[in-house]
N, C-alpha and C positions, 0 to 999 in steps of 0.2 A: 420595482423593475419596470423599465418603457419595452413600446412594444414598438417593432422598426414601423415606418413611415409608410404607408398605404396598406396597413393589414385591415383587411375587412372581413366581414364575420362569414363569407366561404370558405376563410383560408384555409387550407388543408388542417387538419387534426394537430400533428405534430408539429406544425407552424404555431398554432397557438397553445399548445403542452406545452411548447420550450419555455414561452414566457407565461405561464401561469405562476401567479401570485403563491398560491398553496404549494405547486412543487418545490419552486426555487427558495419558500422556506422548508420544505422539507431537508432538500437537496443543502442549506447552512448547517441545519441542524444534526446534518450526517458528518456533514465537514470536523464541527465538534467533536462528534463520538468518533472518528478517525483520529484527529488529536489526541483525544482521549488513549485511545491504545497504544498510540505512539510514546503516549508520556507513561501509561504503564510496564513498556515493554521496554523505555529508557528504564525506570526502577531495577527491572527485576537484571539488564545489564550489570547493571552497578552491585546489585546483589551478589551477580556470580562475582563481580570484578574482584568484592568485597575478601570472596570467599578462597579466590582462585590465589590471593595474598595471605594468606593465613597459613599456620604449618600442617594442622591439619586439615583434612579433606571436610566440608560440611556436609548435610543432607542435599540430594539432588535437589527436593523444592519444586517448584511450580516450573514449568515449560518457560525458556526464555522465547517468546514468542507471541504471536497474539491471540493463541489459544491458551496461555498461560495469564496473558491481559485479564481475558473476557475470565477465566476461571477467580483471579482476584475480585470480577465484579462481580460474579454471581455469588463470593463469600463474603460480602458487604450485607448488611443489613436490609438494603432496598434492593439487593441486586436483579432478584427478575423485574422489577417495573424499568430498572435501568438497561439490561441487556435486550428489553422487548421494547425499547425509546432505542436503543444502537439498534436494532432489525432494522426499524421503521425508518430511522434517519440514514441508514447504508441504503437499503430499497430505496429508498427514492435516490439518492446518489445514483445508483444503479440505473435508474428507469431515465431518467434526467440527462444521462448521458446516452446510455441509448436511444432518447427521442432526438437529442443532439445528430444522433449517426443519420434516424430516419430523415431528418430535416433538411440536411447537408447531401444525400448519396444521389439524388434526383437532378442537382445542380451543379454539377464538377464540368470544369473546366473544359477545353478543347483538348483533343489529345497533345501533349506536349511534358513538358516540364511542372508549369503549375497542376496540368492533372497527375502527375505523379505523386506532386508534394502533398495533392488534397487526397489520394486514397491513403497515402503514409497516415496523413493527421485520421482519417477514420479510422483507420486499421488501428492506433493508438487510442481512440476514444471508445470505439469496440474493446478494446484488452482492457480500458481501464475500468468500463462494466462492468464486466465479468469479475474483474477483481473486488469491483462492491458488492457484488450479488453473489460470491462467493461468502467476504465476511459478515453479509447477512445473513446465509444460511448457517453459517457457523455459528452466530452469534443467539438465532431461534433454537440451533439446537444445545446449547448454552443451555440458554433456559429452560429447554423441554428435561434438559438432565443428561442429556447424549451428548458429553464435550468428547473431543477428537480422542482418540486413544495413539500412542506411538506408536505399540506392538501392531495393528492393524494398519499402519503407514506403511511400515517395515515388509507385513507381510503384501499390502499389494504393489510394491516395490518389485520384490523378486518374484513377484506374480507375472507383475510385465516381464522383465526380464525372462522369464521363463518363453515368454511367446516370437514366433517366429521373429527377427528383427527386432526382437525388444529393446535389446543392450541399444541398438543404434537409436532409438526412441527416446529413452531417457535421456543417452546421451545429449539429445536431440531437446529435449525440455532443459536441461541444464544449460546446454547453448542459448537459449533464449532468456532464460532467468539473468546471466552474464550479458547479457545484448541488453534486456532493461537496463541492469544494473548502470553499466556505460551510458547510456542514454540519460539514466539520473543524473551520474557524473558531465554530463557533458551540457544536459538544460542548467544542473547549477552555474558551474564554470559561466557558462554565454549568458547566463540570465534570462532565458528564455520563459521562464515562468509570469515574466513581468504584466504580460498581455494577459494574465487571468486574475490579477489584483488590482485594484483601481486607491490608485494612493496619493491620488491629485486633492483630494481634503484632509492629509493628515500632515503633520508639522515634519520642516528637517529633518530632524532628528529623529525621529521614531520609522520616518519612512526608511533612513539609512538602517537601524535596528531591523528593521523586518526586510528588509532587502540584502544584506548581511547573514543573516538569521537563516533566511529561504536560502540563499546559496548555500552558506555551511550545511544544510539539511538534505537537502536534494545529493550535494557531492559525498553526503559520509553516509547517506541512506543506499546511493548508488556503489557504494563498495561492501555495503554487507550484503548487498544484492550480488554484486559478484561474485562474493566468496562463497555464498548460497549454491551458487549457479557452478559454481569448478567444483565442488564438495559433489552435487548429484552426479555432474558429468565423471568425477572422478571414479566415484562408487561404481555406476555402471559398468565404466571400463575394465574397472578392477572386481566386476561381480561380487560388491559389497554392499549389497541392499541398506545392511546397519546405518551406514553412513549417510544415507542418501534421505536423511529426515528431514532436512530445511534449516531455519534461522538455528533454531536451540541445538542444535546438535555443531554445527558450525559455531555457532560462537562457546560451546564448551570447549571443542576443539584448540579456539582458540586460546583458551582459560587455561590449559593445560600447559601452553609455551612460558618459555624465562620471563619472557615481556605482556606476555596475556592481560593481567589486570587495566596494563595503559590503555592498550587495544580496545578493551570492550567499554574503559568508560569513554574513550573517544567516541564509539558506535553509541554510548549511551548521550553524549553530547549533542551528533548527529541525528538521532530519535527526537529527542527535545528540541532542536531546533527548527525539526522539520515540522513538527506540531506547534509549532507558533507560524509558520507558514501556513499550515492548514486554516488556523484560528484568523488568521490576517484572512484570506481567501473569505472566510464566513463574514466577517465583519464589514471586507469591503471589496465585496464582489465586482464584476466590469458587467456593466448591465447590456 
């Protein structure tokens, strides 16, 4: 990685965290184990897809989700040195974008238009922290042996709900899970991803494959994000906590329609192609 042009060794903290050598292979090596769950949470889609076409009903099975991922890793034979390398490689994803926010928040614009567009991109590099430092902590306590429970989702569900304003709250979360989700849909669509892959040393053809690839990922990732997001908001509305569990409970949902199986291995297609987006992103970062 280069370091921009007149940094000299006062520079502020986070000026020189952004381009450290050691984060930003940390910060690949999370890219991976982000892959990684992608491509096992494509599986266990296909799993149910599998199952959801069958005349009988299967076993419910592992969480389609990324709490049902990280559970396939930690029943693998290396699984804790592996889900304690996914902490390690999310934290730094995590920290790596967060020194991103601190680097950038000090420097925005004149009040106008471009400083609008530059808090939107924070306010985005802010949420996408928190979503690594989320599946980092999911993923230590993976390995500690405390993986998510659903009945406990379920119960602090209608726990909010129960609180003054809660209903509009949730409601309120599932609006924004729907708002990512579009935002997926709509960076695939414009190809707005392009500016964080550096694909000017890979061949024709392969850059088309991963440029192809990141779209179809980003557009069919942003729709399970949606249906995520109208599922909680739905629940809410209709004071049905049950519902309001995330990926795996939406995409059972799904499994249960005429057409279901198509459905979810499309979302399993879109999983897998967004983790080759990921892997592109590690391999050939924009420095």
């Amino acid at each position: 990685m280069t370091t921009e042009a007149g940094q000299t060794e006062g520079a502020p903290l986070a000026h020189r965290a952004a381009h450290s050598t050691t984060l930003r292979a940390v910060a690949q090596a999370g890219l991976v184990g982000y892959a990684l769950l992608h491509l096992l949470v494509a599986w266990l889609a296909l799993q149910l897809a599998w199952q959801a076409g069958r005349a009988r009903p299967a076993d419910r099975g592992a969480a389609v989700d990324q709490s049902g991922a990280m559970a396939l890793i930690a029943d693998s034979p290396v699984g804790p040195v592996l889900l304690w390398l996914l902490t390690a490689g999310l934290a730094g994803l995590c920290v790596w974008q967060a020194v991103e926010v601190l680097r950038h928040h000090r420097r925005l614009p004149a009040p106008g238009p471009d400083r609008r567009r530059a808090v939107v991109q924070l306010g985005k590099t802010l949420g996408t922290a928190l979503v690594y430092g989320f599946l980092a902590v999911s993923a230590a306590r993976v390995a500690l042996g405390r993986g998510s429970d659903p009945a406990a989702d379920t119960r602090a569900v209608r726990g909010v709900l129960a609180w003054p304003g809660g209903q509009l709250l949730v409601v309120a979360v599932g609006g924004v899970v729907v708002a990512i989700g579009l935002y997926h849909v709509r960076k695939g669509l414009r190809s707005d991803f392009l500016d964080e892959i550096d694909l000017s040393t890979v061949s024709p053809a392969l850059c088309t494959v991963a440029h192809r690839a990141s779209q179809a990922g980003f557009v069919l990732k942003g729709v399970a994000l949606v249906l995520v997001g109208a599922m909680v908001a739905w629940a809410a509305a209709t004071f049905d906590p049950a519902r309001a569990t995330g990926l795996d409970a939406a995409l059972r949902a799904v499994a249960a329609q005429p057409h279901g199986a198509w459905v979810l291995a499309g979302v399993a297609v879109g999983l897998t192609a967004f983790a080759v987006y990921c892997l592109t992103r590690a391999r050939h970062p924009v420095d």
